[in-house]
VOBA-1610 file (N, C-alpha, C; in pm, whole numbers, padded with zeros to 5 digits, always signed):
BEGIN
Unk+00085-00119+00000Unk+00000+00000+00000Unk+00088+00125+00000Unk+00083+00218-00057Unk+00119+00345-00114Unk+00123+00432+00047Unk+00211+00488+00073Unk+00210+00555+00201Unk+00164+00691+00147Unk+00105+00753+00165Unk+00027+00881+00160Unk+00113+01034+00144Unk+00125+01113+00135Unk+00208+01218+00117Unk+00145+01288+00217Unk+00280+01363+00307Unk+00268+01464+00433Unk+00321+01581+00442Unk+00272+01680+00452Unk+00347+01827+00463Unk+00468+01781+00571Unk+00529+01901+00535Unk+00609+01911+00660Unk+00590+01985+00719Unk+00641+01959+00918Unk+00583+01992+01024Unk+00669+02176+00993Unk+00556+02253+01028Unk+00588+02414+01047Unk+00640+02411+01177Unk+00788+02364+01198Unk+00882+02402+01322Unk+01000+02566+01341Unk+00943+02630+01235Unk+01004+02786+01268Unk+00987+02909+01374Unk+00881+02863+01462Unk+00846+02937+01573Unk+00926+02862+01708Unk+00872+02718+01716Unk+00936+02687+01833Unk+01058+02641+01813Unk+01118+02605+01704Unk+01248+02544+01700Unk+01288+02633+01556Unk+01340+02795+01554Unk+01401+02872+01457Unk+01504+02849+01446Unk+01626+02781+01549Unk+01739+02723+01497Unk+01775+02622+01418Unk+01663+02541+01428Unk+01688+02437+01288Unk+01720+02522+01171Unk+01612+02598+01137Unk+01578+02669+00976Unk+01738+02721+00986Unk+01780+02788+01074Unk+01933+02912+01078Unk+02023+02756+01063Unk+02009+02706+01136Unk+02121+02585+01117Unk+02155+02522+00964Unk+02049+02494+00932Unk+02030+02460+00785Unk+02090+02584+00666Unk+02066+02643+00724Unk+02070+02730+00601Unk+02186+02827+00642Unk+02278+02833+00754Unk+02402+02859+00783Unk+02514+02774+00697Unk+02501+02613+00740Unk+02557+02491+00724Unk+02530+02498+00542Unk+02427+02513+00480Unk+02444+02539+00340Unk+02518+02664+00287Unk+02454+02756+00339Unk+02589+02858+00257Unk+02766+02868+00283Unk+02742+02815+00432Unk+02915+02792+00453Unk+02976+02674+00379Unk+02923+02610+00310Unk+02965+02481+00268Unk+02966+02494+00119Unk+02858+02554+00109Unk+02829+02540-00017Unk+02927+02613-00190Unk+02929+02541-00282Unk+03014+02641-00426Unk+02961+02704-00488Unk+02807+02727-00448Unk+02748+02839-00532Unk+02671+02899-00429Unk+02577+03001-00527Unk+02484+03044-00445Unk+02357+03011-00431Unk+02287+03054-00346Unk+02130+02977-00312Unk+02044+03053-00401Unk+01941+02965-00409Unk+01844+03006-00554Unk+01788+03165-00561Unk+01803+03231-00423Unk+01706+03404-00451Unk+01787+03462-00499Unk+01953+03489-00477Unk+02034+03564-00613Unk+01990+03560-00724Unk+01954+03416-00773Unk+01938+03420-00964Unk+01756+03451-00966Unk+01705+03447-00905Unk+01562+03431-00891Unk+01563+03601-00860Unk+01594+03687-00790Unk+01622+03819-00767Unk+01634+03882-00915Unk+01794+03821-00967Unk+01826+03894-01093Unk+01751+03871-01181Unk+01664+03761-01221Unk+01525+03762-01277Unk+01440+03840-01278Unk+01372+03887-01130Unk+01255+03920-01128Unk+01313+04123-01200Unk+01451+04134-01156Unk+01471+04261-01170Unk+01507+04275-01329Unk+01592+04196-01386Unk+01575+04225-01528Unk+01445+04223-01576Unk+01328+04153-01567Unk+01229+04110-01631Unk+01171+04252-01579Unk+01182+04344-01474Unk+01090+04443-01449Unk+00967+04401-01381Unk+00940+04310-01333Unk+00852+04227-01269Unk+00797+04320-01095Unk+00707+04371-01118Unk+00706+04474-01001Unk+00578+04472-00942Unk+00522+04470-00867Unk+00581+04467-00769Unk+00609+04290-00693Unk+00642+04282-00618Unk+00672+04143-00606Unk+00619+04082-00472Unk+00547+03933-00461Unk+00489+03914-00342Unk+00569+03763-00304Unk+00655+03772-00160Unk+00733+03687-00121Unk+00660+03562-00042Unk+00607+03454-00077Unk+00509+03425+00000Unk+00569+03309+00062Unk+00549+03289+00192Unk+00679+03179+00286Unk+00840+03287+00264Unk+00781+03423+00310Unk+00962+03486+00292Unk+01024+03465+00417Unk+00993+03420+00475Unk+01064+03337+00621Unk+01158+03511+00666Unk+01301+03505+00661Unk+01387+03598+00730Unk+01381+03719+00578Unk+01343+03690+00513Unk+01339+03787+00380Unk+01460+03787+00318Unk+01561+03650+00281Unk+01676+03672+00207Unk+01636+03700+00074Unk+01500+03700+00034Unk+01479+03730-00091Unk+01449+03855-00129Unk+01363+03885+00000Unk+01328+04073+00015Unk+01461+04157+00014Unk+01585+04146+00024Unk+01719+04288+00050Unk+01750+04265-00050Unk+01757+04189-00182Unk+01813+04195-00299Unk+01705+04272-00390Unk+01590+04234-00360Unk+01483+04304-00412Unk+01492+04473-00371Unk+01454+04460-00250Unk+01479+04623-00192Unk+01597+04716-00233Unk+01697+04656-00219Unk+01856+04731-00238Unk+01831+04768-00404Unk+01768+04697-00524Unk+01727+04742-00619Unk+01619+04806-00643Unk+01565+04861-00545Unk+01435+04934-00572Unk+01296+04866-00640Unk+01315+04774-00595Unk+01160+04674-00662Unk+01091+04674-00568Unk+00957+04697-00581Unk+00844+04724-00428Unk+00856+04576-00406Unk+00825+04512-00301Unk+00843+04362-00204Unk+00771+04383-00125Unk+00674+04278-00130Unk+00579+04234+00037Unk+00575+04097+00071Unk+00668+04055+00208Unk+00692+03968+00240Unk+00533+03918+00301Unk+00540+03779+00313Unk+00402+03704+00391Unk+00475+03557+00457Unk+00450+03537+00593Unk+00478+03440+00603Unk+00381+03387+00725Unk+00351+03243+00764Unk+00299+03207+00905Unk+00390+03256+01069Unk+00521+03271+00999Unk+00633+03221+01120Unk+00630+03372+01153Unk+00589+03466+01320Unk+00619+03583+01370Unk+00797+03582+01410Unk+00787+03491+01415Unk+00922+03468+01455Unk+01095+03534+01336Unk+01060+03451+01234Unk+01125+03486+01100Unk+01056+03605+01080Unk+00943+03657+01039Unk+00907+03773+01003Unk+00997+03898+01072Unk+00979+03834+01226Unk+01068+03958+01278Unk+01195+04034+01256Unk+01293+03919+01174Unk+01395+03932+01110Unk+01400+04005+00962Unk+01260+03981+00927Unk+01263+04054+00766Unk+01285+04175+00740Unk+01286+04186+00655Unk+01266+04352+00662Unk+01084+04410+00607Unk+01107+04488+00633Unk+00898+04566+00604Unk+00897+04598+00429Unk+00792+04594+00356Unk+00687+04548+00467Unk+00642+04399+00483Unk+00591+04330+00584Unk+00543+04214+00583Unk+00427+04205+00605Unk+00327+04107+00642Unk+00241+04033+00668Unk+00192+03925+00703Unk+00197+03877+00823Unk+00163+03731+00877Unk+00008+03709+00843Unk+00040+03604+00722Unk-00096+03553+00633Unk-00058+03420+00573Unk-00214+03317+00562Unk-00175+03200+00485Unk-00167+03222+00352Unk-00070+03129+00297Unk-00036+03127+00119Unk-00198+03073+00064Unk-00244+03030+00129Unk-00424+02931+00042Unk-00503+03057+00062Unk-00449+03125+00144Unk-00568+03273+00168Unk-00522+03381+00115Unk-00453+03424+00028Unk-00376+03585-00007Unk-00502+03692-00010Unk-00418+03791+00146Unk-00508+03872+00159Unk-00552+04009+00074Unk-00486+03972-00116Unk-00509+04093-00214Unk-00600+04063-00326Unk-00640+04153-00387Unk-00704+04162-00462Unk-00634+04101-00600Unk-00729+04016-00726Unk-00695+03994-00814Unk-00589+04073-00886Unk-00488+03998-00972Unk-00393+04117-01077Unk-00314+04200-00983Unk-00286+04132-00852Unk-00216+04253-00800Unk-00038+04263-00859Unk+00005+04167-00821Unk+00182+04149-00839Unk+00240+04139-01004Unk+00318+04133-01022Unk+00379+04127-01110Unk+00458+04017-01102Unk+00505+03933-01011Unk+00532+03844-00989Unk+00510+03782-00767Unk+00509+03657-00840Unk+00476+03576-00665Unk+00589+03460-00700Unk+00672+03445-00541Unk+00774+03367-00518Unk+00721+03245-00376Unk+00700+03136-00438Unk+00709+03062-00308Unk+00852+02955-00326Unk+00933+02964-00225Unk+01029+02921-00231Unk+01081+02866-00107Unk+01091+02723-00155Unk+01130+02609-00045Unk+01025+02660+00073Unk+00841+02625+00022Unk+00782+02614+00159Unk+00670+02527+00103Unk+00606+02565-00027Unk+00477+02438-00069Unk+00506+02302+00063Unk+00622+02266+00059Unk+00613+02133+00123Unk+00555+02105+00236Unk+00531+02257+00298Unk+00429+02282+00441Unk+00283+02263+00410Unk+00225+02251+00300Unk+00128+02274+00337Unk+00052+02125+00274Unk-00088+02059+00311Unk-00130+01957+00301Unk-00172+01953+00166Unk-00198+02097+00070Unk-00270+02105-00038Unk-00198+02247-00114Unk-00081+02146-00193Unk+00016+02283-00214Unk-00071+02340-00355Unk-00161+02228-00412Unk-00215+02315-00510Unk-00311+02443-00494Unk-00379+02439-00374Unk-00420+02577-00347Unk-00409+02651-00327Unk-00247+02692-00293Unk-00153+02807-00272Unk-00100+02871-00408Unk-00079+02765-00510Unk-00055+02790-00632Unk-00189+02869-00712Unk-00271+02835-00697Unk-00443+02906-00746Unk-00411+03007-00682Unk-00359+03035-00553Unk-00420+03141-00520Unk-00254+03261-00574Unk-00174+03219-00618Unk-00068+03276-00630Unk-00121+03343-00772Unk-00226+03226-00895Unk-00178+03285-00993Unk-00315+03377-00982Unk-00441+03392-00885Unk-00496+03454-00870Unk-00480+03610-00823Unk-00379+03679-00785Unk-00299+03768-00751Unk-00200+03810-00859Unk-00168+03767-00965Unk-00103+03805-01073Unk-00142+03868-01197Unk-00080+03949-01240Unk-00107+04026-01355Unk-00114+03951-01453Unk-00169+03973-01553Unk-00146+03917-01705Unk-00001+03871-01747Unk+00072+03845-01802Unk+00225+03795-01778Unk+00312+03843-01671Unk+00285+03771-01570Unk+00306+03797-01454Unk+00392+03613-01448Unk+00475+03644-01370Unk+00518+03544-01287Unk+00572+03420-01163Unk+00519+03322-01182Unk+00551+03290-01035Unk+00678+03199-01031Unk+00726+03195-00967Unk+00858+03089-00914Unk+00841+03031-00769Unk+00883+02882-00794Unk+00891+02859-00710Unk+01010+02749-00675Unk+01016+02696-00584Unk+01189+02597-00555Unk+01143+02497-00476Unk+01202+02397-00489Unk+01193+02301-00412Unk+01318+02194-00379Unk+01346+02143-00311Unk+01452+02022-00316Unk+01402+01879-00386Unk+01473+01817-00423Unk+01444+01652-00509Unk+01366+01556-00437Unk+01314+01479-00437Unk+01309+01350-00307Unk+01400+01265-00304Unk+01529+01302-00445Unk+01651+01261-00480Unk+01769+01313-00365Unk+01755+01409-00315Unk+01871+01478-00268Unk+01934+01442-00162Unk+02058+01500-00146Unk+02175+01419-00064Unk+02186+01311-00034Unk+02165+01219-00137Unk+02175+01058-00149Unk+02297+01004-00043Unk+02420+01071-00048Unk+02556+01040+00026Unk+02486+01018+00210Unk+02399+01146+00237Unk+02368+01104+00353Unk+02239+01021+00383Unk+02160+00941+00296Unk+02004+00949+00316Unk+02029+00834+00424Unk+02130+00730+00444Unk+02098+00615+00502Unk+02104+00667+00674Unk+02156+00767+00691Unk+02148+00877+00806Unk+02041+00926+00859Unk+01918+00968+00744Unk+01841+01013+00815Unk+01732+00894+00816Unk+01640+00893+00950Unk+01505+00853+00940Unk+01445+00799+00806Unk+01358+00702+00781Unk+01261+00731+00689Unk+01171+00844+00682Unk+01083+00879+00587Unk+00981+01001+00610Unk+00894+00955+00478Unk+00815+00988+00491Unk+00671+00960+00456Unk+00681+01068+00294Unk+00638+01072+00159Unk+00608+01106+00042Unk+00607+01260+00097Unk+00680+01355+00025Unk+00621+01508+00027Unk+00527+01513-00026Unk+00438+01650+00029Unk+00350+01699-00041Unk+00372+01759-00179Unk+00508+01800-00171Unk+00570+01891-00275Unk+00700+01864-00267Unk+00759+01868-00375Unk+00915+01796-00418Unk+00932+01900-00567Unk+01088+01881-00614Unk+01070+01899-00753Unk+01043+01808-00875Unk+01015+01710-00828Unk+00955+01647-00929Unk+00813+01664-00920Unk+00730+01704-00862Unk+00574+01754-00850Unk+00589+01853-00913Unk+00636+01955-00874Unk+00640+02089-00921Unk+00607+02114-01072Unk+00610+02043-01169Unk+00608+02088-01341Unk+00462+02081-01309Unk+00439+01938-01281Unk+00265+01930-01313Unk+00160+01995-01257Unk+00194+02046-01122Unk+00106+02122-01060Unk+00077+02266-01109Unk+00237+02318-01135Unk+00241+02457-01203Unk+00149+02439-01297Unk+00146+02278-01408Unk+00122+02314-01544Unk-00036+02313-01535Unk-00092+02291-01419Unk-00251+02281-01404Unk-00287+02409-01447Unk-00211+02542-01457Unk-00233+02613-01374Unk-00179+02740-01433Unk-00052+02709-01539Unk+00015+02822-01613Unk+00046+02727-01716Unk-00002+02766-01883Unk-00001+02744-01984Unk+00183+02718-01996Unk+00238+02830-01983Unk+00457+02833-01957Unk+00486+02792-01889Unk+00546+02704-01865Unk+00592+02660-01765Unk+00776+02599-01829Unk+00875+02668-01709Unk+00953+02670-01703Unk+01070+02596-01609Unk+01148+02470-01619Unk+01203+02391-01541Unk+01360+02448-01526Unk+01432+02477-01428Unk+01533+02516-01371Unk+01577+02459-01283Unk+01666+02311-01334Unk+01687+02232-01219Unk+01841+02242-01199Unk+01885+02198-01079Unk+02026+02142-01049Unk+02044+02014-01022Unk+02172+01957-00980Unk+02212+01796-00961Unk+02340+01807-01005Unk+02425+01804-00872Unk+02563+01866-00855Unk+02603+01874-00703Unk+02730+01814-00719Unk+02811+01817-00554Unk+02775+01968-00527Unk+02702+02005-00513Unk+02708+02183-00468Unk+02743+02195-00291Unk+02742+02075-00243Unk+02765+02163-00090Unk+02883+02028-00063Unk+02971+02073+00040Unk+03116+01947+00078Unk+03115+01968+00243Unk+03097+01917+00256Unk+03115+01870+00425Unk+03244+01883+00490Unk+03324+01970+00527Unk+03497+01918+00582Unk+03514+01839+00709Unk+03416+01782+00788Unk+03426+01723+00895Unk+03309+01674+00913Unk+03295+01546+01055Unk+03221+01531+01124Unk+03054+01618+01192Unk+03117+01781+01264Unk+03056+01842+01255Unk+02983+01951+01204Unk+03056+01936+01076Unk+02973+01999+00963Unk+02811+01936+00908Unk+02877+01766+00905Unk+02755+01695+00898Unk+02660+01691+00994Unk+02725+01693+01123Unk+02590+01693+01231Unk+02498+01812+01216Unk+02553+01914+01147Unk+02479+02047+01158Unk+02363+02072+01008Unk+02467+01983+00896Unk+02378+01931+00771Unk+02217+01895+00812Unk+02251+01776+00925Unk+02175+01673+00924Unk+02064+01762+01021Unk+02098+01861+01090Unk+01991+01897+01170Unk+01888+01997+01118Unk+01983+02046+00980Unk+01938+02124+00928Unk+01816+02048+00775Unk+01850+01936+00769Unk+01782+01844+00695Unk+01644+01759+00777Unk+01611+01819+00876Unk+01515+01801+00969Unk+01493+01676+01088Unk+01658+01626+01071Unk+01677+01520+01162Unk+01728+01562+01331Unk+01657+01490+01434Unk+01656+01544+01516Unk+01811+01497+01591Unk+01825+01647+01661Unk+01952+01673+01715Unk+02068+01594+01781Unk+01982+01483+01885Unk+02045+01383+01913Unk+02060+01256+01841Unk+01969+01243+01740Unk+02050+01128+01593Unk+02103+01186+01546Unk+02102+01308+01526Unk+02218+01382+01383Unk+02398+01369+01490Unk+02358+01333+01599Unk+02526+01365+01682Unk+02542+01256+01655Unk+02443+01146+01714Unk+02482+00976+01727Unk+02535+00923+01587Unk+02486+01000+01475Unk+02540+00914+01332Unk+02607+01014+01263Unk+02668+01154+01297Unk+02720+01233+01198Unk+02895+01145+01226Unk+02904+01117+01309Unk+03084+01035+01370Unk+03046+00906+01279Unk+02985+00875+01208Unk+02977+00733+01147Unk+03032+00722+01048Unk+02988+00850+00963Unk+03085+00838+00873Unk+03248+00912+00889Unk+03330+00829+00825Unk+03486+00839+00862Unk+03525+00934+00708Unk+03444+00954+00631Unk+03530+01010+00513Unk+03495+01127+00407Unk+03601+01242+00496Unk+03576+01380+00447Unk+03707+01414+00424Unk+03676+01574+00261Unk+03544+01589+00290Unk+03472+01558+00177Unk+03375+01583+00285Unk+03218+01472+00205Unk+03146+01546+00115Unk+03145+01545-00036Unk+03088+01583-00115Unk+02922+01563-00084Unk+02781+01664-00103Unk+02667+01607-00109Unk+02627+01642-00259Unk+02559+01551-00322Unk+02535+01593-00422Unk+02398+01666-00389Unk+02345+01829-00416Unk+02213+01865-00407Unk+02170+01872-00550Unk+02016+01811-00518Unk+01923+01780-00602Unk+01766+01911-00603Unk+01726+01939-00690Unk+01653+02017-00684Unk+01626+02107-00793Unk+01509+02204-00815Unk+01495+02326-00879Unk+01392+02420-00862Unk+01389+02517-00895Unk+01321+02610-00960Unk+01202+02599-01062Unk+01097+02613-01057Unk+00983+02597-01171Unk+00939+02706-01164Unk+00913+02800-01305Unk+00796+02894-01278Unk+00743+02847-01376Unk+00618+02958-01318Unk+00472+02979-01415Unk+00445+03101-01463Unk+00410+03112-01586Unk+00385+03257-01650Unk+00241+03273-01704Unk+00180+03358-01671Unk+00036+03405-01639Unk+00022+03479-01773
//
């Protein structure tokens, strides 16, 4: 029998050091950069204005936007991350956008669909908020990714949202649809506790990520990340 597909648990309020851990442990590690640079220089060549960040968690996507003068309105569940963003924001659900039709010029959900039980109704409601060629992007990780560590973590139950979902749901939904994937050692591990901090940041809990990051003996440890980018054009 087919195990069912599960959001993942919204742990950014009571446990915000995971999200910082994760996403510390990726950019220090990592040989490139994380997807809102090229997704930024997009929305700003394209002229894409004003722009609605939806899951903008700490707003690394909002200061590249801002510092270029593109209007940005962050939205997220987490008061917590919001507090870190910069303004303006809005603590609101992605299935509920609290604007009027045709508003944005473009909508970004990035690395969060996987929160929610019914990522296709966040997507309706994204392209419901968009202008006439208007665009949305969004990111996700593989159900492929960091193969080097998977025997490390837990099992876990089907995402709701992956990048391999991502084409078909967009394509319900936007006639263009656009695939922007990676699959590439992009992040290297130089030790032991680099991995424990990987692994905590990969949603494994703190005291297995210590008990099995010493298991493996051999760095440093290339991960291959898996994943992409899909938009939709309105």
């Amino acid at each position: 029998m087919e195990t069912p597909a599960q959001a993942l648990p919204l742990d950014y309020d009571h446990d915000p050091d995971r999200f910082r851990t994760g996403r510390d442990t990726a950019l220090r590690y990592g040989v490139s950069t994380d997807v809102h640079e090229p997704i930024a220089a997009r929305l700003i060549a394209e002229g894409l204005r004003p722009v609605l960040d939806v899951g903008c968690g700490d707003g690394a996507l909002g200061r590249p936007l801002i510092r270029a003068g593109v209007p940005w309105i962050g939205i997220d569940l987490s008061a917590t991350l919001l507090r870190d963003a910069p303004r303006p924001t809005v603590r609101a659900d992605a299935t509920v956008l609290p604007f009027p039709d045709g508003t944005f010029g473009a909508v970004t959900a990035l690395y969060m669909l996987y929160h929610l039980e019914d990522p296709e109704r966040a997507i309706r409601e994204a392209r419901r908020v968009l202008r006439p060629g208007g665009l949305l992007a969004v990111a996700a990780p593989s159900r492929y990714d960091s193969p080097e560590v998977r025997h490390l973590m837990p099992p876990e139950p089907p995402s709701t949202f992956d990048s391999e979902l991502a084409p078909e749901l967009l394509g319900r939904h936007f006639a263009d649809v656009e695939v922007d994937a990676w699959d590439g050692p992009w992040v290297t591990l130089p030790d032991a506790e680099a991995l424990r901090r990987y692994l905590i940041g990969k949603g494994v809990p703190r005291a297995l990520a210590a008990e099995r990051a010493p298991t493996m003996t051999s760095f440093p440890l290339p991960i291959t990340k898996r994943g992409a980018i899909v938009y939709g054009r309105k």
